[in-house]
Every structure is written in C-alpha cells, then in structure tokens.
C-alpha positions in Angstrom: 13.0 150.4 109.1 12.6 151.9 112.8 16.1 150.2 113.3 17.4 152.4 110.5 15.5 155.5 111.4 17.5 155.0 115.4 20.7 154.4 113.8 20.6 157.5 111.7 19.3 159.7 113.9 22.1 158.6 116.8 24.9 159.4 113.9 23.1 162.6 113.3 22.9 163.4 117.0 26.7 162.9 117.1 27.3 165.6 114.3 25.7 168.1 115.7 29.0 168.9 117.8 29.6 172.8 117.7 28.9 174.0 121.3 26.6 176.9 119.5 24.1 174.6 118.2 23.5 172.8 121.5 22.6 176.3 123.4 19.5 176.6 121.6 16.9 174.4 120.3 16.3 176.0 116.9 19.4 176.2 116.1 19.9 172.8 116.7 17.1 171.6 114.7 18.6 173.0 112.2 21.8 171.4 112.3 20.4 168.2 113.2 18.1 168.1 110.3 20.7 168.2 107.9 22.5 165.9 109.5 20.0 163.6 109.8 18.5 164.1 106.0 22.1 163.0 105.1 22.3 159.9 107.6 18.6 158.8 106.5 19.8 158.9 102.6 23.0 157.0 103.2 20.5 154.4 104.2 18.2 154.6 101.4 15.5 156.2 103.7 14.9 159.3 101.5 13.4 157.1 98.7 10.0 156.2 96.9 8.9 159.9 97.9 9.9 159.9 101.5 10.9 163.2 102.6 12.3 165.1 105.9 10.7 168.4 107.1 10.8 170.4 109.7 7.9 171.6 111.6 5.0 170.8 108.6 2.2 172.5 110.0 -0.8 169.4 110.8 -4.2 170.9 109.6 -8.0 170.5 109.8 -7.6 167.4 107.3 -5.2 165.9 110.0 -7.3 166.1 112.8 -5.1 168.4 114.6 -3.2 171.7 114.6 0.1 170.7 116.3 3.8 171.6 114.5 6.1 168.4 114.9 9.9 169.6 114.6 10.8 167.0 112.1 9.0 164.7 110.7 10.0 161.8 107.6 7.0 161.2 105.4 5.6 160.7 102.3 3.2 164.2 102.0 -0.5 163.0 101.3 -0.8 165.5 98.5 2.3 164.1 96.8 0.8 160.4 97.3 -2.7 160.3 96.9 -2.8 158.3 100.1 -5.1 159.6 103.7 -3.1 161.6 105.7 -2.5 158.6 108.1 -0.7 156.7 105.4 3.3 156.5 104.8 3.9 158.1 107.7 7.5 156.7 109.4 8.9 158.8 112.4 8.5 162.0 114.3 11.1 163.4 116.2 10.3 165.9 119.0 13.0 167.9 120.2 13.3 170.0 123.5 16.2 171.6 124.9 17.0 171.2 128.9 13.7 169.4 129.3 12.1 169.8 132.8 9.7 165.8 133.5 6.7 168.0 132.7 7.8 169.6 129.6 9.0 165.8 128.4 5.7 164.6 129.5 3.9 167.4 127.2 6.0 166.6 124.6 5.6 162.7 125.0 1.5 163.9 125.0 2.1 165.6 121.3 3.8 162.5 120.1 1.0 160.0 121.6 -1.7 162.3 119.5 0.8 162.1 116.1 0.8 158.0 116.9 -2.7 157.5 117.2 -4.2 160.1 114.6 -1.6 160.0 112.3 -0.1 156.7 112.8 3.3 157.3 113.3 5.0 154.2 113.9 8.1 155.5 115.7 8.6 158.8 117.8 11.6 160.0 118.9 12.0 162.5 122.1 15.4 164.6 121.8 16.8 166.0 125.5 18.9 168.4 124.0 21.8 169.6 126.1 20.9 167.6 128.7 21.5 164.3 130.9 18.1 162.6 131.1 15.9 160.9 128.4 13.0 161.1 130.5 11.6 157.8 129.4 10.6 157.0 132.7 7.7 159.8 132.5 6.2 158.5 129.6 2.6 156.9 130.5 1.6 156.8 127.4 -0.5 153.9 125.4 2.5 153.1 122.9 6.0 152.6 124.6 6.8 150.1 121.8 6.6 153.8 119.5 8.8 156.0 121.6 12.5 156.4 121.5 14.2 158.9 124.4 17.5 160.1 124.0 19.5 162.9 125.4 22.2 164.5 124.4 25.5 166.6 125.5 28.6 167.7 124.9 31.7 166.7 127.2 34.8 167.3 124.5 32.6 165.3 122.4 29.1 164.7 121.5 27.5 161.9 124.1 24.4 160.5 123.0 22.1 158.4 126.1 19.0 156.4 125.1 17.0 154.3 127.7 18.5 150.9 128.3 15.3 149.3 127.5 14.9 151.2 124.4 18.8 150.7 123.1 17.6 147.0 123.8 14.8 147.8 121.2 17.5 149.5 118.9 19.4 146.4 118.7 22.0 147.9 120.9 
C-alpha cells in the first residue's frame, strides 16, 4: 500500500500547479489535500473506513499533543481499534524548509511512527529544491519519504534517489 500512498501523493503534488498555492503553505495544503483525497480514491485507498484529514488534533489518548497536516486513517472512535491501529501515512508539509526546520519536522514524524505507528511518513519541501533527506537521523528511514517541490512552467516533483528506489521508481 505505501507504493500506492507515493504514487498518489506524487500525482497530487503535480496538481497542485497554480503559482498561488505554492506561495504559502496553507494554502497549499489545501489544494493538495483535495488532490490527493482524489488520487488516494482512484486507487481504492479511501475504503473500509479510511479517511484523509487535515491537521486532526493528537490528544491525551494519543500520547501526544502534536497537529499532523494530513493524515489517512481509519479514526479510533469510528473503529473500535487503539489509537495505534489502522493508521497508514502522515504527510508533513513545510514551505521553503531551512535543514533545521526539516529536521523538526522529520522529529514530529519519528514521534507519529513510534507512538502511533505510522508506517509511512511523508516530508513535503514546498516551493523548494531540496528534500532534505540527508538530515534525517532518525530510527526509521525505511518510514520516511522526502520530496520537494516547485514550479518551473510546470510542476517538478524531486524525491531522494534512494527513496524513488524504494517507490519502485
């Protein structure tokens, strides 16, 4: 499925191509959500109660407080399940990322694998060059996806090399 969840999110990426939405980052996760809530349901992704939200506030019963931008799920209260259960990606987004803010981020989505047993995070460089994945340190870089992305006439998407070998690219 991570495969899928990648795929979707690069074609969602590539939608989001009006200059507007890349000069901020809210208004980008905006536009990339939808995107990507179609891309993830052309795949059959938004099934068997699996659902995309933007930043679901984590609570006490979560063992943390943080906001991920976007996250696909299956709610706990909707399930019955622990709040570590049917969880399937994260996606962090920051726009113009500086190494440190990246490494923050990658920090966030470290504590979201481990508590809350995401299986795949991935790190957005929006408006930017560099995926940063060189500055994670992090115990799961089997998890983590980095990607940035810019617009030169048209939207141009850049994940590791390592990781696109991960993708299947």
């Amino acid at each position: 499925m991570s495969n899928q969840i990648v795929a979707a999110t690069d074609e969602a990426l590539r939608r989001v191509a009006a200059p507007r939405f890349l000069r901020t980052e809210r208004g980008f996760q905006g536009e990339f959500c939808g995107a990507l809530r179609q891309a993830l349901d052309r795949r059959g992704l938004l099934q068997g109660g699996r659902i995309l939200e933007m930043e679901y506030q984590k609570s006490a019963r979560h063992g943390m407080s943080q906001r991920p931008d976007i996250v696909l799920h299956v709610p706990a209260e909707e399930s019955g399940a622990g709040v570590a259960d049917n969880n399937f990606a994260v996606w962090a987004l920051k726009r113009c990322a500086t190494a440190r803010k990246a490494q923050k981020d990658f920090a966030k989505l470290d504590e979201m694998f481990e508590t809350l047993c995401y299986p795949l995070g991935i790190f957005v460089n929006i408006d930017a060059r560099e995926h940063f994945a060189a500055s994670y340190h992090g115990r799961f870089p089997e998890r983590l996806r980095t990607v940035a992305v810019w617009l030169d006439g048209e939207i141009v998407t850049s994940w590791s090399p390592e990781q696109a070998r991960r993708n299947g690219a």
